[in-house]
N, C-alpha and C positions, 0 to 999 in steps of 0.2 A: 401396408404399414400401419394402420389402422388397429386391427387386429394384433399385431406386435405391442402395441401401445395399452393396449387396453389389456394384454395378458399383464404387460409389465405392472399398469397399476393393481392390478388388480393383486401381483403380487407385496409388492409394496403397500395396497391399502392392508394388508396382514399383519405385516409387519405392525404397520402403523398400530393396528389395535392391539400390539401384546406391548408395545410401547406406551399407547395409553394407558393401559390398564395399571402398568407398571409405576407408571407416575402419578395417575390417580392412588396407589395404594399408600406409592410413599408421603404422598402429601396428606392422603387422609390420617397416617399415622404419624405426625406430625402435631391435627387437631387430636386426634381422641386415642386411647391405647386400645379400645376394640376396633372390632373390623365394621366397617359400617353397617347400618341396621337394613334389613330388606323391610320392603313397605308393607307386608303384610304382619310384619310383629309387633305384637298390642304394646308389649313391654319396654318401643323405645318413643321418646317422644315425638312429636310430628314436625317440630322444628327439625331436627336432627335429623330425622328421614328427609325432609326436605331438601336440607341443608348437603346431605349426604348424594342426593339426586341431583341437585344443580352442579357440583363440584364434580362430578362424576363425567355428565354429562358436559358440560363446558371442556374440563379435559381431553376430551377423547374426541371434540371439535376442533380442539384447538388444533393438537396434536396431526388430527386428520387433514388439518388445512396445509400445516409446515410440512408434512409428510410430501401430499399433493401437489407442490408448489416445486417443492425438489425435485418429486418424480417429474416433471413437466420442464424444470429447469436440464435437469439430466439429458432429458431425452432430448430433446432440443439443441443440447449443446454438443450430443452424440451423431444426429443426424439434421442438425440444421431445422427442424422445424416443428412443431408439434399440433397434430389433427386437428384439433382445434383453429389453430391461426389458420390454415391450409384452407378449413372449410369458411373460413371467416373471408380470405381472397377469394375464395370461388365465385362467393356472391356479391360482391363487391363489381 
C-alpha cells in the first residue's frame, strides 16, 4: 500500500507544480506587466529579482503543501489510513 501511496503523490505533487506555476504567473502578472526577471540579467534590478524569487518560491510551497495535504486527506478517506499514521502505530 505503501508504494500505491507514494505513486499517487508522486502524481499529484505534478500536478501540484503546473498549478503553482500557474498561479505564481498569474499573480506575478498582477505586480509587473513583464515576465519575471531570471537572476542572472544585469538589466533587472535586485529588488525585483529578489522579489520575483521569494513570490515564486513561497507559491509553489504553498501550493505544494495544500496539494499534499489533499493527497493525504484523499487517501485516507479512500482506504482508511495513510503510511504515514500506520507507521506512526507501529512504533508506538
Amino acid at each position: 500500500m505503501r508504494i500505491f501511496y507514494r505513486l499517487f503523490s508522486k502524481i499529484t505533487g505534478g500536478v501540484a507544480a503546473r498549478i503553482g506555476k500557474a498561479t505564481f504567473k498569474s499573480v506575478w502578472s498582477r505586480i509587473d506587466q513583464e515576465d519575471p526577471p531570471k537572476p542572472a540579467r544585469l538589466d533587472a534590478s535586485l529588488p525585483k529579482v529578489v522579489a520575483g524569487a521569494t513570490l515564486e518560491a513561497a507559491t509553489m510551497a504553498a501550493t505544494a503543501a495544500v496539494v499534499e495535504r489533499a493527497t493525504a486527506s484523499t487517501f485516507n478517506y479512500l482506504f482508511g489510513f495513510t503510511p504515514e499514521q500506520k507507521e506512526k502505530q507501529a512504533s508506538e
